[in-house]
N, C-alpha and C positions, 0 to 999 in steps of 0.2 A: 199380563198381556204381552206377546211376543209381538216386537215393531212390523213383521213382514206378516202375520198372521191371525190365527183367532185366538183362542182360549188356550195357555199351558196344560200338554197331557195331565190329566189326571194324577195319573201315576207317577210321572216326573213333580208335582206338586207335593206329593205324600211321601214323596222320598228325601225330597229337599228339607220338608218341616221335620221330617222325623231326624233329620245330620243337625239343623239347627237347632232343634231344642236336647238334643244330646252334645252338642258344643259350645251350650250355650255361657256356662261357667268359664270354661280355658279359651272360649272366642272373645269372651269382653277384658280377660284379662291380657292375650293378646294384642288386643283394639289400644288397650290402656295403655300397654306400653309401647308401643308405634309412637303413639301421641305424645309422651313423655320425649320420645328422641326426636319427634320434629320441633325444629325451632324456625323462627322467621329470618333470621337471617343465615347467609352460607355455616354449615360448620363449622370452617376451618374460622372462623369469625373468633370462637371460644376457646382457637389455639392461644396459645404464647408468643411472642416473638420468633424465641429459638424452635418452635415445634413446626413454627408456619415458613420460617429460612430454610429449615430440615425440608419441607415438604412441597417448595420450588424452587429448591438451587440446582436442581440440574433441566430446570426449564427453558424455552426460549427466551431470550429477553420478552419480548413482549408479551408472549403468556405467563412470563416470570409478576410484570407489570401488573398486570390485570388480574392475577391472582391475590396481592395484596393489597388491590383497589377494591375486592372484595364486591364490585356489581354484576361482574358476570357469573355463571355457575358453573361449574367443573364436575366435568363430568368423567366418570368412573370405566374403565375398557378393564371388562374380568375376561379371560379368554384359556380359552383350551387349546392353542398353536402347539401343535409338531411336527416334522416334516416327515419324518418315518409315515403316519397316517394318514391315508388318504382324504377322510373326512376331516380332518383337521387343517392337512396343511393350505389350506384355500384363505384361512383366516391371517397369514403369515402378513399380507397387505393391507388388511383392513384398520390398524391402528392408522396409520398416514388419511386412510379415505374416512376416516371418524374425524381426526382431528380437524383435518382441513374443512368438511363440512360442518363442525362443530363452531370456529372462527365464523365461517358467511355466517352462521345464526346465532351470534352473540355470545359465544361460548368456552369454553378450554374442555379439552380432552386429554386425561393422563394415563398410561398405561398402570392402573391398580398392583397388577397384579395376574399371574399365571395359575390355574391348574393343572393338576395329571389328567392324562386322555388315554386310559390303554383299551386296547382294541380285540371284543370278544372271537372274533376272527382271529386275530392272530394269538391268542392262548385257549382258545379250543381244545380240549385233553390236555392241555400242559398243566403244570401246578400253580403258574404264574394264574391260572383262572381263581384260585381261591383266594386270589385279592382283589378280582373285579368290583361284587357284591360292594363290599366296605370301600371303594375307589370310592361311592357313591358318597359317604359320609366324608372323605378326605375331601373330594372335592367343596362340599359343602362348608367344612372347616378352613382350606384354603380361599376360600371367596370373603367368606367373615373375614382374614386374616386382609384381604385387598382392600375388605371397604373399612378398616377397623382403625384410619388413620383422623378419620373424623375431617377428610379435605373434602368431602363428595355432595354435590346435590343429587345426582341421578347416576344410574350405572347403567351400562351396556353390558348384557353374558353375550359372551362368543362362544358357542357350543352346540352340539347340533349330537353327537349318538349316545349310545344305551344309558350309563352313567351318569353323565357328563352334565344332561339339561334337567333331570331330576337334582342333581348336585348344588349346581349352579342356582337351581330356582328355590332350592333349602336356603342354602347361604344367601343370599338376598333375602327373603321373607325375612334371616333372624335380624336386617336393616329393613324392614316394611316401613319405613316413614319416605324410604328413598323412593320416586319414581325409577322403574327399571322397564327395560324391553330386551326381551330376548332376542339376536342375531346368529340367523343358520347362516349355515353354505352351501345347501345344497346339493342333491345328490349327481354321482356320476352318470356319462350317459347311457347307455344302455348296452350289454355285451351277447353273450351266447343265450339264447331262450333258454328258462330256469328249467324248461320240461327235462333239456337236453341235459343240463348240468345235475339236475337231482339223478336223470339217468345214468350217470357217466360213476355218480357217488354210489349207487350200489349195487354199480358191479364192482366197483372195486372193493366196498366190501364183500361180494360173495369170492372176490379171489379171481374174477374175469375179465381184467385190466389191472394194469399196474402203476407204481406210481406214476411214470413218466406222463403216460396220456390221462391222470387226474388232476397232474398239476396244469397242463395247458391246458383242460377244461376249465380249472378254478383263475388261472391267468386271461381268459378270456372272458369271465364273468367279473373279474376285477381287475381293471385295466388303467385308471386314470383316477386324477383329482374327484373329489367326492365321497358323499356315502354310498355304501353299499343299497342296490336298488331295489332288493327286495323288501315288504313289507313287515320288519321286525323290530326290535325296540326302538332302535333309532328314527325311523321314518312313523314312526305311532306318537315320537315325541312330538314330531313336525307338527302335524295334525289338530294333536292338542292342545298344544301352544295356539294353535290360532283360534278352536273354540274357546278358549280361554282368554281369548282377546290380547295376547302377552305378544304375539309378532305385528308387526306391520301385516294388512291385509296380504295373501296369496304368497308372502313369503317363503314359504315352506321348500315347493320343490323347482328350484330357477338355479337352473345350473352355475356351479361357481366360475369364475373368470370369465365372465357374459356382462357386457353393458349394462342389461337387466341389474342384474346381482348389485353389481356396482353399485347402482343407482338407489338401490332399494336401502343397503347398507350406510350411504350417503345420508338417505330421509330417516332412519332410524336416529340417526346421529340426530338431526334437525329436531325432531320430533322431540328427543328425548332433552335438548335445551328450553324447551318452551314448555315443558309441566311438571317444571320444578317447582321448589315452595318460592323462588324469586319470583314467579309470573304467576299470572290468574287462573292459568289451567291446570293446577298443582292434583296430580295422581297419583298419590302414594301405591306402591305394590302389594303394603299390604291390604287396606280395603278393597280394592280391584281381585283379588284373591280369595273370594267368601265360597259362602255355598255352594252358591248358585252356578261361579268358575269351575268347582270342582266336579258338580255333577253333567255340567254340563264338557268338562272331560274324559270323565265314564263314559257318556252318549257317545259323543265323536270315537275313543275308542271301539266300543260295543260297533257301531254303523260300521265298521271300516275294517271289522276281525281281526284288532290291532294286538300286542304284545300280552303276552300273559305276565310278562314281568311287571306289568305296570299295575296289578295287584296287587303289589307290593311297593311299587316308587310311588305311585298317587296317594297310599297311606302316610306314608312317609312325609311328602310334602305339604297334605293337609295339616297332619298334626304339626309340623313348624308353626301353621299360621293358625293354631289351636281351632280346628277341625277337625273331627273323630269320623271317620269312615270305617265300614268294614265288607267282607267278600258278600255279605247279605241285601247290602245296596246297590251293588255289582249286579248280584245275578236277580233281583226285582226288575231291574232298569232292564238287564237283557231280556227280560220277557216280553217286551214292551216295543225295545230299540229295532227296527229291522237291518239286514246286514244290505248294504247296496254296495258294495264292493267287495271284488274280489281281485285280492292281488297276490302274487307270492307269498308262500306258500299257501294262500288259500285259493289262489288260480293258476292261470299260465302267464299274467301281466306280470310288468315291473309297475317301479311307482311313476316312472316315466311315462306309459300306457294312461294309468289313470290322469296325473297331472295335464295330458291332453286331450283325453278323454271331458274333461272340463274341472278335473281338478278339487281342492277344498271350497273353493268358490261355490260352485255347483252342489256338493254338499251338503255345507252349510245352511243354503238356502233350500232344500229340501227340507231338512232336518226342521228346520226353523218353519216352512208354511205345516209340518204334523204337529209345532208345539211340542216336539220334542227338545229344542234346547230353549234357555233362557237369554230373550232376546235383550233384557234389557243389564245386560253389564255395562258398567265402568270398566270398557276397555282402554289399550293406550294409545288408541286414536281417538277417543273421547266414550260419551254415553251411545248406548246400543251397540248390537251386532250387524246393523246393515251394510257398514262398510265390508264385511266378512263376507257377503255374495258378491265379492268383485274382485278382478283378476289385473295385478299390473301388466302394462307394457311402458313402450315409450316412444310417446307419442311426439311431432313434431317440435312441441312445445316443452319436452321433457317427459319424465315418470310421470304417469297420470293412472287411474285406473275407471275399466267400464266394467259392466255386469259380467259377471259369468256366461259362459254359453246357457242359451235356455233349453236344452235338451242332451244327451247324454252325447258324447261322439261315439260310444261304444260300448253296448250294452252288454257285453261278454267280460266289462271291467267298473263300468258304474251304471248305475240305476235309479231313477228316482220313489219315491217312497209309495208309491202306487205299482211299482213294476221290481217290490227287492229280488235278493238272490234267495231271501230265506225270511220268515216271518219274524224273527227272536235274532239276537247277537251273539249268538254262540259262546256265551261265557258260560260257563253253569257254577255252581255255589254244590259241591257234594258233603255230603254228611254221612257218619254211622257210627262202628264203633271203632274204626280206626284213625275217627277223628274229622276234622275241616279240609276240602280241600276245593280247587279248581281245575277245569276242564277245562280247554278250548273246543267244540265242536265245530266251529265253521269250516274246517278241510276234512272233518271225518264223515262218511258217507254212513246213511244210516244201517247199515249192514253193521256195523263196526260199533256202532255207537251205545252197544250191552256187551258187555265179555265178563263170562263165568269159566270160571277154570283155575287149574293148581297153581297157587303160588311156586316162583324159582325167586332164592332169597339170596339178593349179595350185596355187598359190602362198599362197590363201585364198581363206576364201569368197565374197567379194565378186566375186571372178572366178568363181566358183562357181554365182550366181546368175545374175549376165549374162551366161552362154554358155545358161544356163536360157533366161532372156529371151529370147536370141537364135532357140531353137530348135536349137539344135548340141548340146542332148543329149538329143536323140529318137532314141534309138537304144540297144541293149545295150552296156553301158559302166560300168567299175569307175572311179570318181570319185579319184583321188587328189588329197589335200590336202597337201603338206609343207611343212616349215619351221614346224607348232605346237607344237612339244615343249616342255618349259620352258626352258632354255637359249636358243632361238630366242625366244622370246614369251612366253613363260609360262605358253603350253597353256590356252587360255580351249578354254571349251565352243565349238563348232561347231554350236548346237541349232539357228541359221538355217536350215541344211543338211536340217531333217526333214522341213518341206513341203515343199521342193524334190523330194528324192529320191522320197518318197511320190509325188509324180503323177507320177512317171514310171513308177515300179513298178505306180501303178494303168494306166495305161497298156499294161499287157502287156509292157513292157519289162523285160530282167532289166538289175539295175542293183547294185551295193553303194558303201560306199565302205569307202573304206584310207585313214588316216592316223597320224601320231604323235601328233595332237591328241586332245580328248579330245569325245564326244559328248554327253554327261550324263548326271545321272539318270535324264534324260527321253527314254533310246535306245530306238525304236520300230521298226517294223514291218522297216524294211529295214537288211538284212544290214553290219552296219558295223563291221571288226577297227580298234579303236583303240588309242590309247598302243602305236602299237609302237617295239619298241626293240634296237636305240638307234634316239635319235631324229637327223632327218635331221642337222641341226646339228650332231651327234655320230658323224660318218662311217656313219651309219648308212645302209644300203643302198638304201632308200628314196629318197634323194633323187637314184638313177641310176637308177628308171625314166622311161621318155619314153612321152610320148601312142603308143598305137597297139602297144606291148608287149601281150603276154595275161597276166591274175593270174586265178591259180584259188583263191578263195576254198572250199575247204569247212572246214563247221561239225559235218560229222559227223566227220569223219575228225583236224578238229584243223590241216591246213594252211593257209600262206600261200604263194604262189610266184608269182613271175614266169616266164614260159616263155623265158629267155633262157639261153643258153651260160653256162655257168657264169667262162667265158674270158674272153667278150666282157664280162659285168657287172663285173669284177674288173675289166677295163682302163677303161673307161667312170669319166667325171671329174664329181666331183659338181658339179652348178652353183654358182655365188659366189652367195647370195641378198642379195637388198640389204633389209636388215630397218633402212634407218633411218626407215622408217613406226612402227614398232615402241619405239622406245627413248625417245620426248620422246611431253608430253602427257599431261595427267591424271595426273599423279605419275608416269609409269610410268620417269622418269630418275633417281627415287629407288630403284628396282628393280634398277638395274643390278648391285650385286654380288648379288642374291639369284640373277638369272637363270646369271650365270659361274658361280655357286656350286654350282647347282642338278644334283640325280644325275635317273639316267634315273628313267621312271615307273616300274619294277618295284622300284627303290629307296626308291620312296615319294613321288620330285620333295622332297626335302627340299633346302632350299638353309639353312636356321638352324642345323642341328648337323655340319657337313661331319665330324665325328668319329667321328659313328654310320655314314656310310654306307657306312665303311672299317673297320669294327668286327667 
């Protein structure tokens, strides 16, 4: 029973029991050892002398004090700070507003520990992209490495885009006995409308503007402190951190260096001293992380046209907290989920639009009176989701928070579940004989949304573009990419790839593409089955189509296919790719055991716990 509603959908029931009794093995072993690392008293309790001197000598005195009085808790600051990025460097002053708020509420606050934060923006076609993917796993690893000192009762992630909060929320899970809450910052405020800026991207790709006036388009679309505000990996994190009950209510999109922000960042702290195992309200992160979290992070995705990456970081994150998901629960749930938002690239809004439009508030509380999500989590403002339909301000008396607006501000960006943009959530699950893969359909218009025509086969995008260039893809033609899966490269986005394909599609050409690689958050207009798998690297089938084969992409129907003899593809040799473009340069020869390591993307592309992916 959902606290704001009637009966859990149906079909959100039968998808939940069918994750739980398929995780039922690695979830209690999980459960088992959470419990094993929680103790009653502080951690650092079962240090040494010299371990617990080591781990506040460079304290204040008086946090020095109270740390080996052993009755307050200490709490944990994991953070993604840098000042080159925009979305990050907001978090530069939140240690100070943690700590101090952490003191009024009985508590110490230490700065754990740093992650990497690099930004798919700024390695877009560069080669530094084929170390994003696996950031996700380093990050992960440097978070264990922050809480790995054994001083912590609760941790705060500071992290907020594509990477970074899948990373962060890994590496915490593999301490699931700690209470955690995750801490954004908030995106930037709103610059040149996206219509203008997608326009301005291809003409410069067709060659009818130059760089000069693409870079002041793009310096006008990213101007200041924050994420980037279109709707793509980063801002789908937002989202589902709050269906999942992991932020403070309405945290998501509250601009950073705003009293708001402040404030919110302050009670996190607060919040996160009082449901340690010292106090009565003791929330571990990992049982607040079950099921029911998970799918009910699919939903919020799915509702919202959110990231296609996150087919791959939700898997990933589940099986940390020994939960098996896969793209088939995914696209059940889209059948189901209706989309009530349309934001970049699946409209003309930012997420600034929506957030005043009425925001995850509004939402949630949709979502929640269909019985679409599960209202009754252990979130870490306690039991239920009703806190989740209410929006901070601050009120004379401080932070406080009231309902969400009870109707939409703007039904051109959100919707309630009586009035979506679209019946289904535009995710699709394809199959055939080229293997597993996913679609986003929420910005492809149904014209678009079947393409049969001759495979053009290459090797990347680069090649991808210069036959662009050239003019040799004027014409109806499904784009294949192989050889980007993680194993091969490590699956950088292909976002190059969207002004290209777009004018050609504007063009009147029917056109998609197919690859193992991945397209982004930022997968737009034209029809594009990604991450499929296995990938080519991985004898996967994919990399024995040739130019001039027909693939019938449909997205209604759920298939992939090649038009070839089932006989002839079976004998057919896959080519030798010569990926030593791929393996030196910009670190990426320190990558090399993560890429051997690394499972398909329906696995998650986990290449740090090869244990889980076998689990």
């Amino acid at each position: 029973m959902n606290s704001t509603s009637g009966l859990l959908h149906q079909r959100v029931r039968v998808v939940t029991e069918r994750i739980r009794e398929r995780s039922a093995g690695s979830r209690a072993a999980y459960l088992e050892q959470i419990d094993v690392a929680r103790q009653s008293a502080p951690g650092r309790g079962s240090l040494s002398c010299t371990n617990l001197a080591h781990g506040v000598a460079a304290s204040e005195p008086g946090d020095r004090q109270t740390l080996k009085q052993m009755r307050w808790p200490n709490l944990a600051i994991v953070s993604s700070y840098n000042d080159m990025l925009s979305a990050h460097q907001p978090f530069e002053h939140y240690p100070e507003l943690i700590k101090l708020a952490a003191r009024e509420a009985g508590a110490v606050a230490q700065f754990a520990g740093g992650t990497p934060a690099m930004c798919d923006g700024v390695t877009q076609g560069q080669p530094g992209m084929e170390l994003s993917l696996f950031s996700r796993d380093v990050i992960a690893m440097s978070t264990a490495v922050a809480l790995s000192h054994n001083m912590f009762d609760a941790a705060l992630c500071l992290g907020i885009c594509d990477k970074i909060v899948p990373g962060l929320l890994m590496g915490a899970l593999a301490f699931g006995h700690l209470p955690t809450i995750m801490v954004p910052g908030g995106p930037m405020t709103s610059g040149i409308p996206n219509k203008e800026k997608a326009r301005i991207r291809q003409l410069h790709a067709e060659g009818k503007v130059g760089r000069d006036a693409l870079l002041e388009s793009e310096a006008q679309s990213y101007h200041g402190a924050g994420t980037c505000t279109f709707y793509g990996t980063a801002n789908s994190n937002q989202v589902m951190m709050e269906v999942m009950g992991l932020h403070l209510p309405g945290a998501a999109f509250v601009h950073p260096n705003t009293p708001l922000r402040d404030a919110l960042t302050s009670a996190a702290a607060r919040r996160a001293a009082r449901i340690t195992a010292l106090g009565d309200s003791y929330l571990p992160l990992g049982r607040s992380v079950d099921e029911r979290a998970i799918v009910n992070a699919i939903v919020g995705l799915l509702a919202t046209g959110g990231s296609t990456n996150h087919t791959i970081h939700l898997i990933a994150i589940a099986r940390v907290a020994g939960i098996h998901i896969d793209w088939n629960d995914f696209s059940e749930l889209s059948d189901i989920v209706p989309l009530l938002a349309r934001i970049y690239p699946n409209g003309a809004a930012d997420v600034n639009h929506f957030h005043a439009a009425g925001g995850v508030g509004f939402l949630i509380r949709e979502l929640l009176s269909a019985g679409l999500l599960h209202g009754d989590l252990m979130t870490v403002t306690g039991p239920g989701m009703d806190g989740y339909t209410q929006e901070p301000w601050l009120s004379p008396e401080g932070l406080a928070w009231r309902p969400a607006p009870p109707v939409s501000g703007d039904l051109e960006v959100l919707r309630p579940v009586d009035n979506p943009f679209g019946p289904d959530g535009g995710l699709k699950l394809l199959r055939g004989n080229l293997g597993r893969s996913v679609i986003k359909t929420s910005a492809v218009q149904p014209q678009h949304r079947v393409v049969e025509a001759p495979a053009l086969v290459f090797d990347n995008q680069e090649e991808v573009i210069a036959a662009f260039k050239a003019g040799s893809l004027a014409r109806d033609c499904v784009v294949v990419v192989r050889y980007q899966g993680p194993r091969a490269n490590g699956m950088p986005e292909l976002h190059q790839l969207t002004p290209t394909l777009s004018s050609l599609q504007s063009k009147g050409f029917k056109v998609a593409l197919v690859t193992d690689g991945r397209m982004s958050g930022a997968s737009g207009a034209v029809p594009a089955a990604i991450h499929v798998t296995p990938e080519c690297l991985n004898d996967g089938p994919l990399a024995k189509v040739r130019s001039g084969d027909v693939i019938r992409l449909d997205s209604y129907d759920g298939t992939l296919e090649v038009r070839v003899n089932a006989a002839e593809l079976q004998c057919r040799a896959s080519p030798t790719p010569d990926l030593r473009r791929n393996d030196r340069g910009v670190g990426r020869e320190l990558f090399a055991t993560f890429r051997m390591a690394a499972g398909d993307a329906e696995a998650g592309a986990m290449a740090c716990a090869n244990s889980l992916l076998h689990s």
